[in-house]
ROSE-4610 file (N, C-alpha, C; in Angstrom, 1 decimal, always signed):
// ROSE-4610
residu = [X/X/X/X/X/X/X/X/X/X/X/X/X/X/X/X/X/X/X/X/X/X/X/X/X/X/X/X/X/X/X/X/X/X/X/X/X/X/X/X/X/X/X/X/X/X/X/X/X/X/X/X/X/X/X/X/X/X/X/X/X/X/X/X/X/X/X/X/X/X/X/X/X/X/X/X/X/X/X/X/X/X/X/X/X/X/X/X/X/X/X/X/X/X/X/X/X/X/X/X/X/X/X/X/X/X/X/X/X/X/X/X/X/X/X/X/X/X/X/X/X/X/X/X/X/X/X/X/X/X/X/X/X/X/X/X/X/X/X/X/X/X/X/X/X/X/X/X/X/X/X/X/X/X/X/X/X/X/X/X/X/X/X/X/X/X/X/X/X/X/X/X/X/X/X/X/X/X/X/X/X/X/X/X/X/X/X/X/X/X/X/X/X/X/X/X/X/X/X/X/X/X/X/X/X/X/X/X/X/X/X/X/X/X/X/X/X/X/X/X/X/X/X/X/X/X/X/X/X/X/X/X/X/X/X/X/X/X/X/X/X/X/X/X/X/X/X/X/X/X/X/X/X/X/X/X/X/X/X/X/X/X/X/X/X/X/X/X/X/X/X/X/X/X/X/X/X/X/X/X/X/X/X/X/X/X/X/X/X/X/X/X/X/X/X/X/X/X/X/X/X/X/X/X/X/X/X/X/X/X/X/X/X/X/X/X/X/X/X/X/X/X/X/X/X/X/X/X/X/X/X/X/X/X/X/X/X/X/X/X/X/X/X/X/X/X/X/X/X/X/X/X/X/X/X/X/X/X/X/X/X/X/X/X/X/X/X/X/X/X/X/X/X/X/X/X/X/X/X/X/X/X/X/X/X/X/X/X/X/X/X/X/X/X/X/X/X/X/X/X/X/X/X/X/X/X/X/X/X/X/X/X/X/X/X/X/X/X/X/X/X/X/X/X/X/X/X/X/X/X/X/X/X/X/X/X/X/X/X/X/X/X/X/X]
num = [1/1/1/2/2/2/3/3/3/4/4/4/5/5/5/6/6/6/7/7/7/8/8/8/9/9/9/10/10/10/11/11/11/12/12/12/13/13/13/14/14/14/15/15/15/16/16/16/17/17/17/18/18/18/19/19/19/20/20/20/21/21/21/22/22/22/23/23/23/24/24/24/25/25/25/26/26/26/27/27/27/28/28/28/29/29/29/30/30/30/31/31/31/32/32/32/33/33/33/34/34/34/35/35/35/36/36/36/37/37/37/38/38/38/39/39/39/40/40/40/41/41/41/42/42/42/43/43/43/44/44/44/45/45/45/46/46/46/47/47/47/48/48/48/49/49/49/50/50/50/51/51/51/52/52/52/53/53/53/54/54/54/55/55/55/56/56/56/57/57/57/58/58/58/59/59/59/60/60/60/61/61/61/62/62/62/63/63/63/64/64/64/65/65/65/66/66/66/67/67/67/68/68/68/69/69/69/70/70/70/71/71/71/72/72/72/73/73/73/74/74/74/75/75/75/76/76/76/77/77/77/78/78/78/79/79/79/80/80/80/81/81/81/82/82/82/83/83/83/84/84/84/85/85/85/86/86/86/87/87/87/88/88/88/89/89/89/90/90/90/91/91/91/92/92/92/93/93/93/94/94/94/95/95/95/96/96/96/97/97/97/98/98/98/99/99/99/100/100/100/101/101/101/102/102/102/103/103/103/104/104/104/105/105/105/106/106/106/107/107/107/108/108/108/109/109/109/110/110/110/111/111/111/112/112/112/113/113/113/114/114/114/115/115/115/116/116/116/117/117/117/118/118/118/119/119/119/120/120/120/121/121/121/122/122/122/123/123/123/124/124/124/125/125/125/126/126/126/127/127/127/128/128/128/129/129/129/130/130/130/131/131/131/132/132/132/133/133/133/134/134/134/135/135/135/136/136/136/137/137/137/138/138/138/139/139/139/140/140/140/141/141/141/142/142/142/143/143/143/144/144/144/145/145/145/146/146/146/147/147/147/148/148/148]
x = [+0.8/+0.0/+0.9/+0.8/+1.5/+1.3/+2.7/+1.9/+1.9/+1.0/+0.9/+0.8/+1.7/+1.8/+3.0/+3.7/+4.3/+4.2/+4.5/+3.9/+4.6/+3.6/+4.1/+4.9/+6.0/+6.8/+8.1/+7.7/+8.8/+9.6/+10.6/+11.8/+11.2/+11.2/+11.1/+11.2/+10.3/+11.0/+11.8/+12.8/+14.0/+14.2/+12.9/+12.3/+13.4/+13.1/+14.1/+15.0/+13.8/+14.1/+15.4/+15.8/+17.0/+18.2/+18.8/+20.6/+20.7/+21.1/+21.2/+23.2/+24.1/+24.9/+25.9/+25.5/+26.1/+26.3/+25.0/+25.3/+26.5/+27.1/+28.1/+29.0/+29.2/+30.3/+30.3/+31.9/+32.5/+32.6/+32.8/+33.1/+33.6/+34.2/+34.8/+34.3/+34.1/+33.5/+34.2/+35.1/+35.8/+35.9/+36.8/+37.5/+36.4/+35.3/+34.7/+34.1/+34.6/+33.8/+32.6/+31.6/+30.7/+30.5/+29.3/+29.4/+27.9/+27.4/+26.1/+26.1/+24.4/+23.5/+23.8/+23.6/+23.5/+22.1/+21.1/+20.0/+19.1/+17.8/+17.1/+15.6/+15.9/+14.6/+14.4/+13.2/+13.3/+13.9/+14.6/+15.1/+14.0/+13.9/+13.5/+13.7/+13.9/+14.6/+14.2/+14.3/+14.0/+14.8/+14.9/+15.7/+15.3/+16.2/+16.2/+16.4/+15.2/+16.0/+16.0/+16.8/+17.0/+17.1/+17.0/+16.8/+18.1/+18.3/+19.3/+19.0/+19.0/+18.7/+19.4/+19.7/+20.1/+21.6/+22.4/+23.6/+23.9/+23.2/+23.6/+22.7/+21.7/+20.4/+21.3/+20.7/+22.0/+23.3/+23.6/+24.8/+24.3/+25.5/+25.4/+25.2/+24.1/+24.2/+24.8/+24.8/+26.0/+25.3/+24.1/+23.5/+23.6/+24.6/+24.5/+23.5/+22.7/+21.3/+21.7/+21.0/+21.5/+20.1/+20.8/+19.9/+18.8/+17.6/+16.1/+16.2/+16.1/+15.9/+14.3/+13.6/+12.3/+11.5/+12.2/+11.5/+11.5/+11.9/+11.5/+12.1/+13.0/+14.5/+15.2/+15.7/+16.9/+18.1/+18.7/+19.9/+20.2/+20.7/+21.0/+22.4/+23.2/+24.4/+24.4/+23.9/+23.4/+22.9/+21.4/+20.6/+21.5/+21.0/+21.4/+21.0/+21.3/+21.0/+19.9/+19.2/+17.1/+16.5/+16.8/+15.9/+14.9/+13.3/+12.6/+12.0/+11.5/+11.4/+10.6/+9.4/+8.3/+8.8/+8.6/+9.3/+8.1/+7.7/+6.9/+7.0/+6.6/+7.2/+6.5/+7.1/+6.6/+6.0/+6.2/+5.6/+4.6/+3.9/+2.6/+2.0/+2.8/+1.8/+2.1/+2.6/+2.3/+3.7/+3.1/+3.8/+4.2/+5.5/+5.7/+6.5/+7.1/+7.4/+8.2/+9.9/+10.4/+11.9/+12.9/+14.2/+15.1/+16.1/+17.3/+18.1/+18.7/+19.6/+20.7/+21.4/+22.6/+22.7/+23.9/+24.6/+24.5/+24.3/+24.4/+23.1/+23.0/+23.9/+25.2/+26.2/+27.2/+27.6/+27.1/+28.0/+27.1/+26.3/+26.0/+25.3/+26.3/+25.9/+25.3/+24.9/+24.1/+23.4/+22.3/+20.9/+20.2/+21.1/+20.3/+20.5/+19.5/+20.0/+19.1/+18.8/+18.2/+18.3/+19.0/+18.9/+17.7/+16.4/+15.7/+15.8/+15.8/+15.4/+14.5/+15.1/+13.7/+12.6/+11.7/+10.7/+9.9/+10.8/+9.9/+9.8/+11.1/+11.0/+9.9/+9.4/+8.5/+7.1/+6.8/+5.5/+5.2/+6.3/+6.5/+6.5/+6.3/+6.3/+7.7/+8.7/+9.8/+11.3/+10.4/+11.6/+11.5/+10.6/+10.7/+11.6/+11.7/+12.4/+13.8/+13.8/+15.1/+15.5/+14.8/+14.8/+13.4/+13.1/+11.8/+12.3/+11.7/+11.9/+11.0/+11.6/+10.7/+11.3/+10.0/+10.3/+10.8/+11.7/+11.9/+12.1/+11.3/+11.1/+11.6/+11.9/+12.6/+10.9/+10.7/+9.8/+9.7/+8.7/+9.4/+8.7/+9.2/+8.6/+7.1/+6.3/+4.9/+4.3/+5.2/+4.3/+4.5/+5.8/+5.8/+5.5/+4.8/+4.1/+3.9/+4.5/+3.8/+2.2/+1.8/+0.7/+0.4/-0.5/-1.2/-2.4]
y = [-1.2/+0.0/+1.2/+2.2/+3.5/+4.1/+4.2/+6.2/+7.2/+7.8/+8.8/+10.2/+10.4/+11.1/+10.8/+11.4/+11.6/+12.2/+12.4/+12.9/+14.2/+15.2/+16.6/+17.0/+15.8/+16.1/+15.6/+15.2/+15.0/+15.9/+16.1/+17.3/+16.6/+18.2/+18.5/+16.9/+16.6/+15.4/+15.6/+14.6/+14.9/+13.5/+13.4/+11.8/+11.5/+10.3/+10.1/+11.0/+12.0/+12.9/+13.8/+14.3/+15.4/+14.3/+15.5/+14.3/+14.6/+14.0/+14.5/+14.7/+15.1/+15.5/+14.2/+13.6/+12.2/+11.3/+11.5/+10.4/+10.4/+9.5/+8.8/+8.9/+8.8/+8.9/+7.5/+7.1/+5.8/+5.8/+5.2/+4.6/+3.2/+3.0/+1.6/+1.1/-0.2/-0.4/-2.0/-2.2/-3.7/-4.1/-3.4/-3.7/-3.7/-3.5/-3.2/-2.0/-1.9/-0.7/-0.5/+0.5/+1.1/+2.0/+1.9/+2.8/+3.9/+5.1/+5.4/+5.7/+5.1/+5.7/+6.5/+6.9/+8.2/+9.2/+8.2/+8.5/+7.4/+7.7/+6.5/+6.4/+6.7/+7.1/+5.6/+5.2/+3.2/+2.3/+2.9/+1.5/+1.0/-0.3/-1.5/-2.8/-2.9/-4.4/-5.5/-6.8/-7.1/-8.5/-8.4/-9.2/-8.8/-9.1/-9.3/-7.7/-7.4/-6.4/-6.7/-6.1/-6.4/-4.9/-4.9/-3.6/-3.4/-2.0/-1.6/-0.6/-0.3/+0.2/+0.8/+0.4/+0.9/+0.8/+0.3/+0.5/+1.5/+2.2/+3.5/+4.3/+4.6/+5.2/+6.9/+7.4/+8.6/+9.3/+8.4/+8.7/+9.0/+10.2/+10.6/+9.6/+9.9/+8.8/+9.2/+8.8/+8.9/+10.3/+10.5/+12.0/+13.0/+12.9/+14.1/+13.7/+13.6/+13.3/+12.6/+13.0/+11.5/+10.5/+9.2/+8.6/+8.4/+8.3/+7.8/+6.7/+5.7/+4.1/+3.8/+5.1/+4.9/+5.7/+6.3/+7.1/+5.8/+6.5/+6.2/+6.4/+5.3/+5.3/+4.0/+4.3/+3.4/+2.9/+2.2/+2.6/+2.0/+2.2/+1.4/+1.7/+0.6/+0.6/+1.7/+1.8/+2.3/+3.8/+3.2/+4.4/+5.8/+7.1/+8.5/+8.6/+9.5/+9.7/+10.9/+10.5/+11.3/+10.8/+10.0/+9.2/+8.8/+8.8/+7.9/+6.9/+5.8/+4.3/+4.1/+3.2/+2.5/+1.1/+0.5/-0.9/-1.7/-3.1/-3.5/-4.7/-5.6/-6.9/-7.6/-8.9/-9.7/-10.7/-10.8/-11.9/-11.7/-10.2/-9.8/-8.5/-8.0/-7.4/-6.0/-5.7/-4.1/-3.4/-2.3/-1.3/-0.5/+0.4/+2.2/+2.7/+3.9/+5.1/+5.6/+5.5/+6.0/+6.5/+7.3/+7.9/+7.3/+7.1/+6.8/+7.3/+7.8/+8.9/+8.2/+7.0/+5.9/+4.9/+4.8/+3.6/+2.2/+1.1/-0.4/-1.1/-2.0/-2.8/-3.5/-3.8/-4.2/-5.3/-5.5/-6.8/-8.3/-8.1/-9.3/-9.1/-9.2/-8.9/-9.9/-10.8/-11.8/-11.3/-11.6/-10.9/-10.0/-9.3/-8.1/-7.0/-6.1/-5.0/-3.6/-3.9/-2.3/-2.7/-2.0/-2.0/-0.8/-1.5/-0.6/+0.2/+1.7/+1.9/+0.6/+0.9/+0.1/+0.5/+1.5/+2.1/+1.7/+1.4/+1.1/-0.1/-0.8/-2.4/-2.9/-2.3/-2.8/-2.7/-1.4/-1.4/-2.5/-2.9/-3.6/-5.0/-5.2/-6.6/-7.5/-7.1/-7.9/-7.9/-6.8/-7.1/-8.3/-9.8/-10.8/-11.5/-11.6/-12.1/-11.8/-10.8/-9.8/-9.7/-10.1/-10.2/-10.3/-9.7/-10.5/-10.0/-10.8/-10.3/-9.3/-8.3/-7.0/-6.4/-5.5/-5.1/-3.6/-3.1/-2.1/-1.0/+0.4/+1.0/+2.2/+3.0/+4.6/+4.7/+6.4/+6.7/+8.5/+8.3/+9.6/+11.2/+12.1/+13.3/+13.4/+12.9/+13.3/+12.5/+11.1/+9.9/+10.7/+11.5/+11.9/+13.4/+14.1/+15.2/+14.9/+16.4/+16.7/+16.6/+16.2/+16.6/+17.7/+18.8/+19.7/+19.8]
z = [+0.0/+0.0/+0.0/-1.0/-0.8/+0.1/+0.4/+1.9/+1.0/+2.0/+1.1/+2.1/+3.4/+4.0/+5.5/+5.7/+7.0/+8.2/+9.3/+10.4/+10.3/+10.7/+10.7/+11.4/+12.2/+13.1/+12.4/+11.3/+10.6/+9.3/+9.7/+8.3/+7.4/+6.6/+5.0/+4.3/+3.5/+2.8/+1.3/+1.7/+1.1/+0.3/-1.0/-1.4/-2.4/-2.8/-4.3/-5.5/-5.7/-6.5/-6.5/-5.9/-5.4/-5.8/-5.7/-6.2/-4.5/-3.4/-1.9/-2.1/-1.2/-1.1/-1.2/-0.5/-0.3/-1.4/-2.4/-3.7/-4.6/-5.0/-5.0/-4.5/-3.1/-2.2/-1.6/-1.7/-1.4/+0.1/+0.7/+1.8/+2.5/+3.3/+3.7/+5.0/+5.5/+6.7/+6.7/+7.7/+7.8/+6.8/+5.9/+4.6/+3.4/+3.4/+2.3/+1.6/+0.4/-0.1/-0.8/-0.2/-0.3/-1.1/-2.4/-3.2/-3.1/-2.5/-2.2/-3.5/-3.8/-5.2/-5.4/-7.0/-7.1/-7.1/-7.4/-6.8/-6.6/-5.5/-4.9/-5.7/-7.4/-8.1/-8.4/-8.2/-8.6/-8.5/-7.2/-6.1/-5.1/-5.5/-4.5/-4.3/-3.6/-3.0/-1.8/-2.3/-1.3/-0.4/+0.9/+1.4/+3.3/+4.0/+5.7/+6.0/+7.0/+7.7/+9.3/+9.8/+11.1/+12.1/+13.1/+14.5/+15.0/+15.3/+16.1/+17.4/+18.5/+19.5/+20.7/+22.0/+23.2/+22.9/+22.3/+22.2/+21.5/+20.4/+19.7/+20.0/+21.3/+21.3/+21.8/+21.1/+21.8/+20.8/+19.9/+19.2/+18.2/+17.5/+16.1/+15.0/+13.7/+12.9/+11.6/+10.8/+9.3/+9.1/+8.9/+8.4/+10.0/+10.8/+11.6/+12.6/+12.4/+13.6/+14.5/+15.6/+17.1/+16.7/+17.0/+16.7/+18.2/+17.6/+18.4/+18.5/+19.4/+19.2/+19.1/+19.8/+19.7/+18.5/+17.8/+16.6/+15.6/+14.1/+13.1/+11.9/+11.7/+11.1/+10.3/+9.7/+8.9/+9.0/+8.5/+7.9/+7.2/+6.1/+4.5/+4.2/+3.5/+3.2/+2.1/+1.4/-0.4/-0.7/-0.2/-0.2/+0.2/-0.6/-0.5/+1.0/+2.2/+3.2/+3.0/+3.9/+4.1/+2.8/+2.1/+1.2/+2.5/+1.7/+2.3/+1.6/+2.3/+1.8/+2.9/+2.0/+2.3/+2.9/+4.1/+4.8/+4.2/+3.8/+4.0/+4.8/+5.5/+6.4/+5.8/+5.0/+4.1/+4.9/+6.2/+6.8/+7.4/+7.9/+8.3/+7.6/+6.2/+5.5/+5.9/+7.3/+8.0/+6.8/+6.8/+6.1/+6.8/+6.8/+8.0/+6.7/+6.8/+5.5/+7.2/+6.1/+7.2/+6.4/+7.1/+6.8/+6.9/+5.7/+5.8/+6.6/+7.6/+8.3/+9.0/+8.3/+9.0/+8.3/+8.3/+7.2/+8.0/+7.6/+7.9/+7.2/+7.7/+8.4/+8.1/+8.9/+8.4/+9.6/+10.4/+11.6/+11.1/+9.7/+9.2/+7.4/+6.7/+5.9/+4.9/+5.3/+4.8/+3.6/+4.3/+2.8/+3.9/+5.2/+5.9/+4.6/+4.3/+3.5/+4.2/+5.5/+5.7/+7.7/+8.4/+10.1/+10.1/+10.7/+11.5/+13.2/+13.2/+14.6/+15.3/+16.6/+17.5/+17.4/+17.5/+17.2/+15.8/+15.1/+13.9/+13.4/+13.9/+14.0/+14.8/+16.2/+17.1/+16.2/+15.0/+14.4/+13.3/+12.8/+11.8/+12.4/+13.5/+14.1/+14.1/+14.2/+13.9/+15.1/+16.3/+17.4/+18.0/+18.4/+19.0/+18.0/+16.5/+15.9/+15.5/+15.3/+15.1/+13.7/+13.2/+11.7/+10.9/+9.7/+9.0/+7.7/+6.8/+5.3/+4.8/+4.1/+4.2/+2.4/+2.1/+0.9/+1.1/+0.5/+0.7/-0.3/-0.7/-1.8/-1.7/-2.5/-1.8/-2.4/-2.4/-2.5/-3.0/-4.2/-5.0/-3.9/-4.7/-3.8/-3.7/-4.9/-4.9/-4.4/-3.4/-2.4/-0.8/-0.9/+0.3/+0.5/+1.4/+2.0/+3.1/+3.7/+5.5/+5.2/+6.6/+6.6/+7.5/+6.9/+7.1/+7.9]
């Protein structure tokens, strides 16, 4: 199901469209290199995502921000930073529309391809597990709007 809005507590959206500052910028993390998009226009993917929480709750994330464990968040190896992407949890259907703003996952690089905040893992049904297979879509500017 599309979203088709975000919470008015949430910054400007900063959707697919925009080249963001970050795109194509390399990076290394335990010997691998990382290449960010150069844009998140008709990316979707799908594979494991997994939670991250009280151990970084508090600390700066790749885009500047301190991270929330209880907000409503990402982090993708790839994706442009403040891309937003539609989660969907392939195993119970629930959908959330949330922000790129941190790079990983990386302490398992299996077929994880997206770490959720705790916050948005707990909506999406997938903190008892720690994992669920989930679709993951950026999302252009005209799916995302504050609401009014």
């Amino acid at each position: 199901m599309p979203a088709s809005s975000v919470e008015a507590s949430a910054p400007a959206p900063a959707a697919a469209d925009p080249a963001p500052s970050d795109a194509g910028r390399s990076y290394e993390v335990f010997g691998v290199e990382y290449r960010v998009l150069d844009t998140a226009r008709g990316y979707q993917e799908e594979g494991l995502a997994s939670w991250y929480g009280e151990k970084f709750h508090g600390r700066p994330t790749a885009s500047g921000e301190t991270f929330d464990m209880h907000g409503r968040s990402a982090a993708h190896r790839t994706l442009p930073l403040h891309t937003w992407v539609e989660i969907t949890n392939l195993e119970n259907g629930r959908s959330i529309v949330v922000r790129v703003n941190d790079r990983g996952p990386f302490a398992h690089t299996d077929r994880r391809i997206l770490d959720l905040s705790y916050g948005a893992a707990l909506e999406l049904g997938l903190v008892a597990t720690g994992t669920a297979p989930v679709r993951v879509r950026a999302l252009s500017a005209e799916e995302v709007s504050p609401v009014r």
